[in-house]
N, C-alpha and C positions, 0 to 999 in steps of 0.2 A: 273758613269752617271752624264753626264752634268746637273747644274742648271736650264740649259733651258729646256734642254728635260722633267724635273722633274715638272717643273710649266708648262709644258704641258700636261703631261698626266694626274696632278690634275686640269687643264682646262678642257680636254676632261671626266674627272673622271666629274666634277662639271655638266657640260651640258647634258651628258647621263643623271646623275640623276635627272634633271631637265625634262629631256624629259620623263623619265618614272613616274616622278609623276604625267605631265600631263598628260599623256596618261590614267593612271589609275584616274585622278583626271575626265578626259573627258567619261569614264566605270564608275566611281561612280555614275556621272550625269544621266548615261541612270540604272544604278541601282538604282538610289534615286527615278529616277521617275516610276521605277517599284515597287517600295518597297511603294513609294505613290500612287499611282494608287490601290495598294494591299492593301491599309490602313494598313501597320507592319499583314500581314495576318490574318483580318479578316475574310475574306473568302475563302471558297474552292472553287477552280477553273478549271478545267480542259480546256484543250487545243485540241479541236474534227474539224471536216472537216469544222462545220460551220464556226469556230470563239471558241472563251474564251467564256466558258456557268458557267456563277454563281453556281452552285450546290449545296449550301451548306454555314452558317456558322461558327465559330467555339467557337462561344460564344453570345447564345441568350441572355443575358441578356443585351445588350446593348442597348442603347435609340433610336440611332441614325446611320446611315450607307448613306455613297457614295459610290455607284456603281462605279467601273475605268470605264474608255473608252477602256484601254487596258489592256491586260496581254500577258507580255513576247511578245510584239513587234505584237499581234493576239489585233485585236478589240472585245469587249466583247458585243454580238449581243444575247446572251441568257439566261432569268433566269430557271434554270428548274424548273421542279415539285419540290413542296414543297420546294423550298431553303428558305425563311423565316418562315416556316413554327412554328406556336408556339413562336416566338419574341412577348411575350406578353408584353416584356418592350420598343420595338420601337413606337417610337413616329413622327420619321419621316423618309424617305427613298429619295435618288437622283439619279434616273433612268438616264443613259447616253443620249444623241440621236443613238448610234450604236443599242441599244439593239432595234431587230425587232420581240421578241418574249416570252411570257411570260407565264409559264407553268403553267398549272393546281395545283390549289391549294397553290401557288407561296407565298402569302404572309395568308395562312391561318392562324387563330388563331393569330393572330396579333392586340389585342384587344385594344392596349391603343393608335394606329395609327390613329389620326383626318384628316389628306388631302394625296392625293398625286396626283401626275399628272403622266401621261404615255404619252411620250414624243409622236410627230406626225410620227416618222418611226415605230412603233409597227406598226405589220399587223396581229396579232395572239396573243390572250390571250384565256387560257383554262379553260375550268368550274372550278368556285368555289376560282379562284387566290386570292381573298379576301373575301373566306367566314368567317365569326365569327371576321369580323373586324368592332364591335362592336360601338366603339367611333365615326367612320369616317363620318366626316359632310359635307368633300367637293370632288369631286373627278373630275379630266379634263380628256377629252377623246377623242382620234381622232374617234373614232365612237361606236356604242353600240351593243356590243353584243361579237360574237367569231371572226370578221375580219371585215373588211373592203369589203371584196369582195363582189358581189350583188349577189352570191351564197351560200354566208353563209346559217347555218344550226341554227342559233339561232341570233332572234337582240332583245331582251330585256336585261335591267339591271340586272335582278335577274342572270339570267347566271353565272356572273360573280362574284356571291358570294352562287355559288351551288345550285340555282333552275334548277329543271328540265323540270318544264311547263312554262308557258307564265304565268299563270293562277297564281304563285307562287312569284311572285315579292314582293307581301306584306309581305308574308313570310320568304324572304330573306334576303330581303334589309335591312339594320339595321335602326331602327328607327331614329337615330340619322344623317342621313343623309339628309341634308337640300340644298343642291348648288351642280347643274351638270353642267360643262361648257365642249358643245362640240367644238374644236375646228374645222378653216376653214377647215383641211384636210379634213374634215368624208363630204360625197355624200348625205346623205338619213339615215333619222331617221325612220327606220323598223316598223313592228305593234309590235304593244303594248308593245314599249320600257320601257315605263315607267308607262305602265297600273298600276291603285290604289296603287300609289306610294303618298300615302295621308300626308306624312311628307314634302314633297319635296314644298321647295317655293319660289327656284329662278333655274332659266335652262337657259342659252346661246348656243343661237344653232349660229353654225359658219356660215360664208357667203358662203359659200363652196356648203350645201344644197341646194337642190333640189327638194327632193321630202320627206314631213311627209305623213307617214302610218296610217293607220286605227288603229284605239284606243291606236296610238305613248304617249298620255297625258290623257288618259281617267280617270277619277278618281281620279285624281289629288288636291284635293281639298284643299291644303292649296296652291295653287298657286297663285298669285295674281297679278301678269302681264309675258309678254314673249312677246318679240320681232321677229317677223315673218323674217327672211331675205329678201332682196330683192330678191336674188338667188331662193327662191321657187316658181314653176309651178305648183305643186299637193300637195292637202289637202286631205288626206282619210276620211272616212267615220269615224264618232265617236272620230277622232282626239283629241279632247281636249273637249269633252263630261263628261258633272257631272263635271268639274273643277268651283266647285262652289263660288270660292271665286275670280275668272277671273273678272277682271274690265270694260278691254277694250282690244281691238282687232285691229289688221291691217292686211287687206289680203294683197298682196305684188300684185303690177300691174303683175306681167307676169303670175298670176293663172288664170286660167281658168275655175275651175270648183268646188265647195264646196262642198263635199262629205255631204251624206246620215246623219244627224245625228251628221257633223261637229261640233258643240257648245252645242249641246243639252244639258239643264236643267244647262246650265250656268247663275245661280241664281243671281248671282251679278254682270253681265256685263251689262255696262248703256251707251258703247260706242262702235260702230262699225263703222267701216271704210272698203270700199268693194273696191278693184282694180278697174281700169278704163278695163282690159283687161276681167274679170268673165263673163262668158258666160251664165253658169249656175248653179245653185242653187237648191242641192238637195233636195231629201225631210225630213223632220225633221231638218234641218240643226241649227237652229235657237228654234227650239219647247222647253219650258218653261223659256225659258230666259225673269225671272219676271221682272226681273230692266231696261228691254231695254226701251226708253223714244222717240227714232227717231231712222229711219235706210232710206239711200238714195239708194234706187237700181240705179246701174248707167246703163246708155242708151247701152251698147253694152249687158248686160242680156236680154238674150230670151225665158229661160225657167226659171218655178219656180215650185218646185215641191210642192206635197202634205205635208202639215202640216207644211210647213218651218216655221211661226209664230207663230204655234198655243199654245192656254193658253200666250203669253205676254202679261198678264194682264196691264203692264204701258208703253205699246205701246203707243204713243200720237199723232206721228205725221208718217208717211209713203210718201214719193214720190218716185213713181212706173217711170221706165226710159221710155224712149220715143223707146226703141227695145223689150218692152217688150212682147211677143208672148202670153203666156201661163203661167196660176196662176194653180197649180194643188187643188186637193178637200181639206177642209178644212184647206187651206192656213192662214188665221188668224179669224180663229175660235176662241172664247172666247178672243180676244182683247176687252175688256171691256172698256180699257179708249180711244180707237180711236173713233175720231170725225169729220173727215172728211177724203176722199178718192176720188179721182180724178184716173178716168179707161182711159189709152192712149187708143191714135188710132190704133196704133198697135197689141192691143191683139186681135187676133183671136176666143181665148176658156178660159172659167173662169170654175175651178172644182166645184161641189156640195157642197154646204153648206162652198165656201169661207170666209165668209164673216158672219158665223152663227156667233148666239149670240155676235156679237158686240154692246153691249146696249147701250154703250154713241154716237154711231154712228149718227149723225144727219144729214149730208151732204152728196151727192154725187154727183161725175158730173162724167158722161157715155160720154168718146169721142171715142167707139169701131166702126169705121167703115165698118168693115169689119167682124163681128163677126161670128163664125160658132157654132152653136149649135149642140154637140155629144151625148144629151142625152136627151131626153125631161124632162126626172124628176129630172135635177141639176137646185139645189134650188140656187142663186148669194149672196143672202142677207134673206135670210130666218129669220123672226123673228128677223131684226134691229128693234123695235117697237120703237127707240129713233130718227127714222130717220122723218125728218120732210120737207125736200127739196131735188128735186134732180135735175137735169138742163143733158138733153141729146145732147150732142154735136153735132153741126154740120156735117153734112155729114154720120151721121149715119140713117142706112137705118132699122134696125127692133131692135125689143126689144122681148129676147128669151123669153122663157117662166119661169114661175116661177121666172124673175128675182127680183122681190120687196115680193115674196110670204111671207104674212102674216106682212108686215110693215104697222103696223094698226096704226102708228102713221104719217104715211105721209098725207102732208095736200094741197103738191102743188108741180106741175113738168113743166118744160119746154120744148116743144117739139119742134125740127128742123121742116125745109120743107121739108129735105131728108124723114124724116121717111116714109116707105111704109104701115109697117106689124107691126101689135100688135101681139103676137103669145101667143098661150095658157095660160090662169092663167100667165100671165103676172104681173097682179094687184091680186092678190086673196087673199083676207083676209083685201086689203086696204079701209078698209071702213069708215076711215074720210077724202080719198081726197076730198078735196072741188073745189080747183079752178086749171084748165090746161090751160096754156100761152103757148098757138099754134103760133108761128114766121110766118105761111102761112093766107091764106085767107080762109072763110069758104068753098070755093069750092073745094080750096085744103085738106082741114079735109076731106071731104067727099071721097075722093080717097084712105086713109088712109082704109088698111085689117084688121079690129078688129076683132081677131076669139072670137067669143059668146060663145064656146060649154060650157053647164053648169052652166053660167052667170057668168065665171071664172074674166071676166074684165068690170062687169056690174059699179063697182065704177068710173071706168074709162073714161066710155060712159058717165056716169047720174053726172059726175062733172061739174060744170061751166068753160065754155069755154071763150077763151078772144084771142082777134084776136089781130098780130104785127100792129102797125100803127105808124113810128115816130112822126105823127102831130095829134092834138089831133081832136080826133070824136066824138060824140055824140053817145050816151045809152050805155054809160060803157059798151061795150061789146068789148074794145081794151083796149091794154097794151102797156108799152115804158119800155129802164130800167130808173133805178132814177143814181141817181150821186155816189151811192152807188154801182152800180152793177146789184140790184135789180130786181125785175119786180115791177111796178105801172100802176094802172091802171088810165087809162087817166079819 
């Protein structure tokens, strides 16, 4: 054998060898990153119709675990039941984005576990995945509860750490849990996701939502602010009710309607902010909220229901919008520090005893044009005895009955030319008015329908009278205003 042919076939010898190591060095690669993915087999793995489902793994005592993305070339899309089950020494876990499913009781008994997130493709997590995880103070979540679907069969927290009721969240939830961030994926924060979840005291709800549920935050009471998304249309009923330690509030413009009981006995909120879109305004919505000091209803609200203010004792200042229809019965009852009240021209009907026991109440100005009385015996201000001026707006044509009933401190009112009709106990019980500042002439007073029955508005008739005149007249029996606003009599 030739020289030549000899330093060619250890040529050809040299470059085969060369190719089979890359070849095997390029299968190492895709082994290396199976054997990483695998972390040296940690975990047990099975390879099923869905995908690589976690099952299991093979040494609880470890701190800390990365879930692969893949196994054996299959995406890993599932933890099953109990695979961490009892890792009472992890401390932390790193869920893929493949994984869209996470089974019942998945990371039970995983006690020394403080946060984790579950990535926004989960669409299925099973009761209890983290029950007895004890330490955990923060958790992220594309929605609350066993899916995402608006068919789910369960949207509270507790679920997912093995409550079976709604009712059972306090019970569940491990106390040490203080920070729930939902993220943008999740639609709608369910009822009572987070009912008397009284440890909790920070929540991000994503820009994704739309709609919070009926007592979604009730009970909440180390809460102390939350940011409403722009993205929400609807506020349920009891929503964030008793979260007493609530400061301030933003309804988001595109809501329309404050559920029943919305804020109620939110002790510590001293700031609200209402959308320009709220239509209406249930009833209770607002009822004990001690620390409220102002609240502006804006001009597109039309309704307002029963008790929405009622007991804000440091209510101080109210401006009612210019659409506003309808005050239901004891709307700010026992508002004890409002001091003035100015009624638009748009309302039609004000409920019984609105307006009770407001003691420091001393102002009012009535511009209801158009007002329909539904009930003869709704008392409007019953027993404001701190009221001492009222001034009836222009264009307003009667004064219902019982509206000033028992304001034995009123001592002067101003009357339009509109006014037709005094109607029943009107004035009844106001027996220090002294002087009425009639805008007409005395012939137009006498047109004026004061019903008498029972001498209900006899203070009314027997006060001194004082006619408009801008220029001045003799025998003080006219008035002008002063530079103040006033009335003076000439």
């Amino acid at each position: 054998m030739d020289k030549f042919y000899k330093k060619r076939l250890i040529f050809m010898g040299i470059v085969s060898t060369l190719f089979i190591m890359a070849y095997f060095a390029i299968i190492g690669c895709d082994n290396t990153k199976d054997v990483d993915n695998d972390k040296t087999n940690e975990f047990i793995i099975e390879v099923r119709d869905v995908g690589s489902v976690v099952t299991g793994v093979k040494d609880t005592t470890l701190s800390e675990f990365v879930i692969p993305n893949t196994y054996k070339g299959f995406p890993v899309t599932l933890i099953d039941d109990n695979a961490f089950k009892d890792c009472s020494s992890l401390t932390k876990v790193t869920i893929p984005d493949s994984v869209t499913h996470i089974g019942s009781n998945a990371f039970s008994g995983c006690s020394s576990l403080t946060s984790i997130v579950i990535p926004d493709d989960v669409t299925y997590i099973g009761k209890g995945a983290f029950q007895g995880c004890n330490s955990l103070q923060s958790i992220t979540l594309p929605f609350v509860g066993d899916s995402e679907s608006s068919y789910r069969s369960r949207s509270e927290l507790g679920y997912l750490f093995g409550s079976t009721f709604w009712y059972e969240n306090s019970e569940y939830v491990p106390a040490s849990l203080n920070t729930v961030i939902i993220t943008d994926r999740a639609k709608e924060i369910g009822s009572n996701a987070f009912d008397d979840m009284t440890n909790l005291t920070s929540v991000t709800i994503g820009s994704g939502v739309t709609s919070i549920g009926e007592a979604a935050f009730s009970g909440c009471s180390s809460l102390t602010s939350i940011v409403i998304p722009d993205s929400v249309t609807y506020i349920g009923s009891n929503a964030f009710g008793r979260c007493s330690s609530l400061t301030s509030i933003t309804i988001p413009n595109k809501v329309k309607t404050i559920g029943s009981a919305a804020f109620v006995s939110c002790t510590s909120l001293v700031d609200v902010k209402i959308g320009s879109s709220v239509q209406q305004i249930e009833d209770s919505a607002f009822s004990g909220c001690k620390s409220l000091k102002e609240i502006t209803i804006p001009n597109n609200v039309t309704s307002m229901g029963m008790l929405v203010f009622y007991e804000c004792n440091s209510l101080e200042k109210v401006t009612l919008g210019e659409g506003l229809k309808t005050i239901g019965k004891a709307a700010f009852r026992f508002c004890t520090a409002l001091t003035t009240i100015t009624i638009p021209k748009s309302i039609k009907n004000i409920g019984n005893n609105a307006f009770d026991e407001c003691s420091s109440l001393k102002n009012v100005i009535f511009n209801a044009t158009d007002y329909v009385l539904y009930d003869a015996d709704d008392k409007m201000f019953p027993n404001c005895k701190a009221i001492t001026a009222v001034t009836i707006g222009d264009g307003v044509k009667r004064l219902p009955c019982n509206i000033f009933y028992n304001c034995s401190g009123l001592t002067e009112i101003i009357i339009p030319i509109s006014l037709h009709e005094v109607q029943v106990d009107a004035f009844h019980g106001c027996d220090n008015l002294k002087r009425v500042y009639y805008k007409g002439t005395s012939e137009q007073w006498e047109s004026i329908d004061i019903h008498k029955f029972m001498g209900g508005n006899a203070s009314f008739e027997d006060a001194t009278r004082y006619y408009f005149s801008e220029s001045y007249k003799s025998g003080r029996q006219y008035w002008h205003y002063g530079n103040d606003g006033k009335p003076v009599i000439w």
